[in-house]
C-alpha positions in Angstrom: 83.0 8.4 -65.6 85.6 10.7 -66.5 87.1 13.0 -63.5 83.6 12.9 -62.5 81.8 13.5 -65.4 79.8 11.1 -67.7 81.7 10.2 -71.6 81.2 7.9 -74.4 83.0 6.9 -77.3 81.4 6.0 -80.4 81.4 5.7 -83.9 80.1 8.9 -85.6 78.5 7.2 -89.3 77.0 10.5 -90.1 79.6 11.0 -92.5 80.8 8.9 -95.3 84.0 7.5 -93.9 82.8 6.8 -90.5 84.9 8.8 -87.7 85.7 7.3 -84.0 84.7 10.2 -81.5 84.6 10.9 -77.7 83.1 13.2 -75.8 82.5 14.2 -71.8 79.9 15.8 -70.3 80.4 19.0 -68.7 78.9 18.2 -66.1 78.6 15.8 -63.4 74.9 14.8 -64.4 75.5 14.4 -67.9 72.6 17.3 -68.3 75.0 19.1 -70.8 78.0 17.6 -73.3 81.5 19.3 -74.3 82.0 19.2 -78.4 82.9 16.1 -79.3 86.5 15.2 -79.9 87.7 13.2 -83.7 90.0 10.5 -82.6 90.5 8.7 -86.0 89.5 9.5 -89.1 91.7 8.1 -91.3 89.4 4.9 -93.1 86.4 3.2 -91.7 86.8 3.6 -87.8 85.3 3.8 -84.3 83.7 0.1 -84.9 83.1 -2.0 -81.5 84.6 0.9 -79.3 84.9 0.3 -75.3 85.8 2.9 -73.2 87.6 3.0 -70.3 89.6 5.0 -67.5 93.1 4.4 -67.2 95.0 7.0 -64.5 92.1 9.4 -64.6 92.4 9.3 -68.9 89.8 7.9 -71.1 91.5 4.8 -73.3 89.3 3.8 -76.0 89.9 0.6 -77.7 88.4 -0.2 -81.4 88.4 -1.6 -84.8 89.3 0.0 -87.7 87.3 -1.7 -90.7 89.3 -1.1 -93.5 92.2 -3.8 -92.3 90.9 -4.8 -89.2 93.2 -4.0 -87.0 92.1 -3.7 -83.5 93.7 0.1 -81.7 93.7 1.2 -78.8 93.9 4.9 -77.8 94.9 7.1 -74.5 94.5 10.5 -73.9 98.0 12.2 -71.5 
């Protein structure tokens, strides 16, 4: 939970480069979700994402495929 709300991240492979995305719900009972937010897109990302709450802001840590290197993101 998010300041209340249900949010994910996860690995959109809809596309062909793979994108790591996050989105909320906007509201409390996860009955309706904001647009979902591109955190990386840059190579094949969003692979074994966690999510987590870190002062109130969604961190998301993850692999990024094309060198493995394991990144971690915050939102201020």
């Amino acid at each position: 939970m998010v300041n209340g709300h249900p949010a994910i991240s996860y690995r959109d492979y809809t596309n062909t480069k793979d994108d790591l995305k996050y989105v909320r719900a906007s509201d409390a009972g996860g009955g309706s979700w904001d647009t979902p937010v591109t955190v990386e897109s840059e190579g094949n990302v969003g692979w074994w994402t966690s999510l987590a709450v870190v002062n109130g802001n969604p961190a998301i840590s993850y692999c990024r495929w094309t060198n493995g290197d394991l990144k971690f993101a915050i939102c201020y």
